[in-house]
MDTraj code that builds the backbone (N, CA, C; nanometers):
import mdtraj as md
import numpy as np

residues = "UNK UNK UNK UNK UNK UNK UNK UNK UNK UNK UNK UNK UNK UNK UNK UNK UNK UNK UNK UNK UNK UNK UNK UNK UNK UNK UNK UNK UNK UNK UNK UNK UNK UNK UNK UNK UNK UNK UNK UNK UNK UNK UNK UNK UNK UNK UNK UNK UNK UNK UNK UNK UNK UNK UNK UNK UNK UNK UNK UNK UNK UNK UNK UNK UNK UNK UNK UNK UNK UNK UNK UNK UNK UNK UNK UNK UNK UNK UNK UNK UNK UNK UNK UNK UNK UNK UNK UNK UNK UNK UNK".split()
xyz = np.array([
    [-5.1779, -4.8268, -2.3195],
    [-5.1106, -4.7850, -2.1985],
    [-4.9621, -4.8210, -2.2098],
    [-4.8730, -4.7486, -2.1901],
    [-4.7152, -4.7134, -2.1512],
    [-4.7102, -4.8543, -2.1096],
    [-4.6160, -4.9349, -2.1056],
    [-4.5312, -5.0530, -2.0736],
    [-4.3814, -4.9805, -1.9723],
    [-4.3626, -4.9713, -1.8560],
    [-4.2882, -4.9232, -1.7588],
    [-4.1798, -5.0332, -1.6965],
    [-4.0546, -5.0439, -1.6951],
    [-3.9599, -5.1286, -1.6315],
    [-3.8954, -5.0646, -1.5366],
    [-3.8827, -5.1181, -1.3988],
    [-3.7527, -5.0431, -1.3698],
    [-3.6710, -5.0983, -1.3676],
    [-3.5388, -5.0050, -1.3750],
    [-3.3969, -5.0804, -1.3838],
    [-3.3948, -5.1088, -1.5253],
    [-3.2989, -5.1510, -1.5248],
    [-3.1936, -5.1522, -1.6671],
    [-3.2362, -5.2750, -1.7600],
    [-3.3230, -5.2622, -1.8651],
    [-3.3937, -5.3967, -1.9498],
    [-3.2075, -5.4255, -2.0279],
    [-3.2049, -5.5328, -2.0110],
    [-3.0898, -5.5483, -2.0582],
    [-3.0836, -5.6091, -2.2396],
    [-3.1975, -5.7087, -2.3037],
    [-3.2128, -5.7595, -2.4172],
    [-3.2777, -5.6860, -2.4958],
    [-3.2110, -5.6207, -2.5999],
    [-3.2920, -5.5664, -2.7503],
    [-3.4025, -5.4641, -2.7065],
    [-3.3654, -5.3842, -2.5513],
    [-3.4881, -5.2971, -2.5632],
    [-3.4385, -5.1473, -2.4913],
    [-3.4880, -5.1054, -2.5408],
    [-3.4638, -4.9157, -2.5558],
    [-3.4903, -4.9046, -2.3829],
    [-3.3571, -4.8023, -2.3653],
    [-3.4035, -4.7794, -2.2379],
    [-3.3467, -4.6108, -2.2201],
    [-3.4523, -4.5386, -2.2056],
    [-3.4374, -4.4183, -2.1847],
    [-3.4260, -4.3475, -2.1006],
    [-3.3112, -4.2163, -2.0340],
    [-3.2646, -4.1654, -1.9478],
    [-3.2810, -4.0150, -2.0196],
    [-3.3358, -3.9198, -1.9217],
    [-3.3793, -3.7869, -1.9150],
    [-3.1921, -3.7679, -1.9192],
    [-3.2142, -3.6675, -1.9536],
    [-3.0432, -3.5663, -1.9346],
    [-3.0586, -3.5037, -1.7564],
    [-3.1277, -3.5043, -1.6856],
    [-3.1717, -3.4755, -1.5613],
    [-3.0458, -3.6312, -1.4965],
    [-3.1431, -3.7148, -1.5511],
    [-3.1050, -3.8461, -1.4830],
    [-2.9791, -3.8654, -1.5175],
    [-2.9363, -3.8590, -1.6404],
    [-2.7896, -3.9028, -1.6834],
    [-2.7229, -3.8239, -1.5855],
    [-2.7106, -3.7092, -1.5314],
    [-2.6578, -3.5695, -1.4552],
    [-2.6139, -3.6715, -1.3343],
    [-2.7009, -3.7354, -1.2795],
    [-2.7455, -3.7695, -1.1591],
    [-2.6590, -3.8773, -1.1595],
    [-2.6482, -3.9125, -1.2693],
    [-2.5261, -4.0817, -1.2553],
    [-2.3896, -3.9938, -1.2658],
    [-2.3773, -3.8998, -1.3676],
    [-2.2631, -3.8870, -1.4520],
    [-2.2137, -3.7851, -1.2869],
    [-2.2438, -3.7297, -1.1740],
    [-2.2152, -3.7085, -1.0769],
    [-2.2025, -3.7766, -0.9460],
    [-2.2296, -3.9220, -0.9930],
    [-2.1668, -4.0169, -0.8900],
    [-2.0663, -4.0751, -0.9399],
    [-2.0515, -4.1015, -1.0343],
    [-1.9019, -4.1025, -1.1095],
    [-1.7932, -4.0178, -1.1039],
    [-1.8574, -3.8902, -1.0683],
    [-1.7422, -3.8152, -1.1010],
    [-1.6770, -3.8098, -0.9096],
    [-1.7875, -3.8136, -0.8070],
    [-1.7905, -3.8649, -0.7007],
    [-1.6678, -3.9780, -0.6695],
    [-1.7094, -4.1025, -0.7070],
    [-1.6794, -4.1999, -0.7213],
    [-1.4500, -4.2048, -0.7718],
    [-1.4569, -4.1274, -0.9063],
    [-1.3397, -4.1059, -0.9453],
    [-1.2499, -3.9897, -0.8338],
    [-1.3429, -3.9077, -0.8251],
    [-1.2108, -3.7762, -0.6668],
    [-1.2244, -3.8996, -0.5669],
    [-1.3074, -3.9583, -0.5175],
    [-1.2633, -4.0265, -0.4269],
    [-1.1757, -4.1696, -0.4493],
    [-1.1632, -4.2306, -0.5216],
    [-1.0709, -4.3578, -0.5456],
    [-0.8976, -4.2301, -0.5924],
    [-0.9365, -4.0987, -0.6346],
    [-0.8213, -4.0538, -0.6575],
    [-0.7704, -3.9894, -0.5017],
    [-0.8582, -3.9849, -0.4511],
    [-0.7876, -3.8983, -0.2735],
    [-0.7974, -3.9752, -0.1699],
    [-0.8367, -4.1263, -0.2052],
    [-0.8331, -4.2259, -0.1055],
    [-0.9505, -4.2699, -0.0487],
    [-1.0431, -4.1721, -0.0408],
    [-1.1317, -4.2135, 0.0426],
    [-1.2298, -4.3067, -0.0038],
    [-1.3804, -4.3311, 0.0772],
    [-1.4503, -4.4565, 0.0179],
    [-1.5502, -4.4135, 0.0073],
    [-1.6572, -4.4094, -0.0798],
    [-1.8211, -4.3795, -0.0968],
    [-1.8962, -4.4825, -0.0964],
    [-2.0326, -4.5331, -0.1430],
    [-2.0515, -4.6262, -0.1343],
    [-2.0123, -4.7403, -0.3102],
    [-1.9513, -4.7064, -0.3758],
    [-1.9602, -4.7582, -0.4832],
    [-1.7883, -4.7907, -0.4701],
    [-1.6970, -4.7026, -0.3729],
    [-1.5907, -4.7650, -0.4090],
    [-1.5387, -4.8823, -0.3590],
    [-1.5971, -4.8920, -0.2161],
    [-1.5885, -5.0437, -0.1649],
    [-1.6288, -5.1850, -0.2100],
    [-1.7130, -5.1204, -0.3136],
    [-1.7206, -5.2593, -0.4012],
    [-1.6671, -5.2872, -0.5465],
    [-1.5803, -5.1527, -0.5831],
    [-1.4751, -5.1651, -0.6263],
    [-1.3997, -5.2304, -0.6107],
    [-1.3473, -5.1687, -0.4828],
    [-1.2068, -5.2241, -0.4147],
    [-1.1771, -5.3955, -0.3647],
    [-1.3368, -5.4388, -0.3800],
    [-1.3480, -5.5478, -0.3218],
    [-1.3774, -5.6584, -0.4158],
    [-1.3195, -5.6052, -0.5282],
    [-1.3328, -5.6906, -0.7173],
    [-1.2062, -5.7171, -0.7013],
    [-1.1467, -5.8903, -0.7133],
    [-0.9769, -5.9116, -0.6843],
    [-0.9614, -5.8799, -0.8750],
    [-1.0331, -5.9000, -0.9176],
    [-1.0081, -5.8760, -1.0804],
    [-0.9306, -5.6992, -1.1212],
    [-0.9725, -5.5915, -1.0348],
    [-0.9376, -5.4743, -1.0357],
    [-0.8240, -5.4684, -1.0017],
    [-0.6974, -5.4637, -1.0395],
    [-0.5394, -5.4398, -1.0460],
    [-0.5837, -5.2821, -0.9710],
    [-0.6049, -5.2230, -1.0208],
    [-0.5505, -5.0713, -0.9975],
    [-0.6777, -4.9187, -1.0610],
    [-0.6907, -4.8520, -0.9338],
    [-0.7507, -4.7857, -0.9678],
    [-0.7379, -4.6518, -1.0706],
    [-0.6097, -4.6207, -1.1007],
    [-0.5604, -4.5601, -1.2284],
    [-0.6676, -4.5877, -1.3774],
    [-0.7016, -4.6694, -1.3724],
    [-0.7259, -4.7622, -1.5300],
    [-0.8672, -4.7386, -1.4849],
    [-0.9252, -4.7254, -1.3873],
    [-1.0780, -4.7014, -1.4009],
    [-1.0674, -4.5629, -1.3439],
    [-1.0345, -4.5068, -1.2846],
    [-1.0636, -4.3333, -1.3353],
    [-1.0503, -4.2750, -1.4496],
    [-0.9090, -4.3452, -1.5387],
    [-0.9060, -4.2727, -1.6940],
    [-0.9991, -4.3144, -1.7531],
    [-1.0989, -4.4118, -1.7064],
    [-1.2137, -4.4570, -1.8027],
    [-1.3549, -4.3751, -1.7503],
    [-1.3470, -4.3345, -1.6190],
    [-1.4329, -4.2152, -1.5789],
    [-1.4708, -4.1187, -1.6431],
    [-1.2911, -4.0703, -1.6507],
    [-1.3021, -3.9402, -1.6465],
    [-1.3237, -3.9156, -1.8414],
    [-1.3027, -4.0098, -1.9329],
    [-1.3566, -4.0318, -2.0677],
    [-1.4550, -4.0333, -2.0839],
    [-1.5505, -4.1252, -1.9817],
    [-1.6917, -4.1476, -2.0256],
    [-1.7805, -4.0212, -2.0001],
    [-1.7561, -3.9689, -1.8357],
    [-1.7559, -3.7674, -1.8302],
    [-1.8424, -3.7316, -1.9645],
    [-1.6499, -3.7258, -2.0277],
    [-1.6256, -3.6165, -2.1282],
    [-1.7186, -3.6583, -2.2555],
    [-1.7625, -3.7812, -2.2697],
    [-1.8291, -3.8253, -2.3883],
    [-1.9741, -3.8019, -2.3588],
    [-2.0222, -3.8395, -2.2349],
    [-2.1510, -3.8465, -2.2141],
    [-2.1986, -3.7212, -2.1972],
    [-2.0788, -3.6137, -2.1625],
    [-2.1290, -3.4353, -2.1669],
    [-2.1457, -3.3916, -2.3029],
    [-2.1001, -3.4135, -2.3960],
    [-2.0666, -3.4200, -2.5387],
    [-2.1825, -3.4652, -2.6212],
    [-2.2362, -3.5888, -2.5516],
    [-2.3360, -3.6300, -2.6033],
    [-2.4787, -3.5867, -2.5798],
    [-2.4600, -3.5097, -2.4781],
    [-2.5973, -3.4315, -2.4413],
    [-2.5844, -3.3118, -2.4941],
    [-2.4421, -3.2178, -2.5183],
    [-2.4387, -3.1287, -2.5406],
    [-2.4947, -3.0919, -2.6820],
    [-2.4353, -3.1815, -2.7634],
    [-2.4910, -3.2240, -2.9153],
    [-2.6648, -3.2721, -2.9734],
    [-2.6633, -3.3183, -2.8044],
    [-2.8126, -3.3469, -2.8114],
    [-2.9080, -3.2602, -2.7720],
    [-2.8633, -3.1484, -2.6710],
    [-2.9396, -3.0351, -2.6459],
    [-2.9836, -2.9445, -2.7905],
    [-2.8321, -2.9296, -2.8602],
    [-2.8082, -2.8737, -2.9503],
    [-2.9523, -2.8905, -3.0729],
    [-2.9949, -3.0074, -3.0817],
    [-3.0586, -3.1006, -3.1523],
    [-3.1712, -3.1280, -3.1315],
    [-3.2003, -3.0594, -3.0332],
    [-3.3441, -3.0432, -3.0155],
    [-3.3633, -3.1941, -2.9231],
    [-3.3070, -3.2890, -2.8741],
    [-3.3128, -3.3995, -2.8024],
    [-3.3356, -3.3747, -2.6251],
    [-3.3626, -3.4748, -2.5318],
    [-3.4256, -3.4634, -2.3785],
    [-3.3770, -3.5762, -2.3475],
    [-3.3378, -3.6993, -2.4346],
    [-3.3542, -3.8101, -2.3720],
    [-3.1861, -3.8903, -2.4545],
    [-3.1574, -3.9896, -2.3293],
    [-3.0436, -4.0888, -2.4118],
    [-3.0896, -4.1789, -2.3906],
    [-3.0515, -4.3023, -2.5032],
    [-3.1356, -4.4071, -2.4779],
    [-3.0348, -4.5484, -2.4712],
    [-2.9510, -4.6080, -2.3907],
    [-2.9225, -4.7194, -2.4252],
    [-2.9563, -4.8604, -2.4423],
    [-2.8936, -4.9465, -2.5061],
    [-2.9687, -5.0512, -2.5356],
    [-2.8552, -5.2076, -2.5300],
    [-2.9366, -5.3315, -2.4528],
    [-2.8741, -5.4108, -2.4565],
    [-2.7888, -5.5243, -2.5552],
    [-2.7228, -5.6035, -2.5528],
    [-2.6355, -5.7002, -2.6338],
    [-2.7252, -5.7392, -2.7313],
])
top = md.Topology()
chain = top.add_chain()
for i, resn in enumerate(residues, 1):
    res = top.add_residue(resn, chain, resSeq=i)
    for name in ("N", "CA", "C"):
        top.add_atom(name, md.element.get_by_symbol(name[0]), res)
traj = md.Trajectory(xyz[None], top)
């Protein structure tokens, strides 16, 4: 029988995301970036805003709007490839 976690196993273990699901993050991000760029607040930017370590929201949208472009890239290559799934993995 399947071994099931939820949430994010963080040590030495495979954790797999449908391209469905990645969609689903990689559009609260992109959420997340129009709104820290037009001012307003969602629920992820107020706890942004509320990190005294965060200087400036410039420096985390250009890192948004990169990760976007990589993680579309990476499915795209992976569709390509006959792939369904991304898998990241902890330290």
């Amino acid at each position: 029988m399947p071994y099931y976690l939820s949430g994010f196993e963080w040590y030495l273990t495979y954790n797999f995301y449908t391209f469905e699901a990645i969609e689903r993050i990689i559009s609260d991000i992109e959420d997340t970036a129009k709104a820290l760029t037009e001012g307003r607040d969602n629920e992820f930017t107020l706890t942004i805003k509320e990190n005294p370590c965060i200087a400036e929201a410039e420096a985390i949208i250009d890192f948004y709007e990169r990760f976007i472009y990589r993680m579309r890239y990476m499915m795209r290559v992976g569709k390509e490839n006959g792939y369904d799934l991304i898998s990241f993995m902890g330290p």
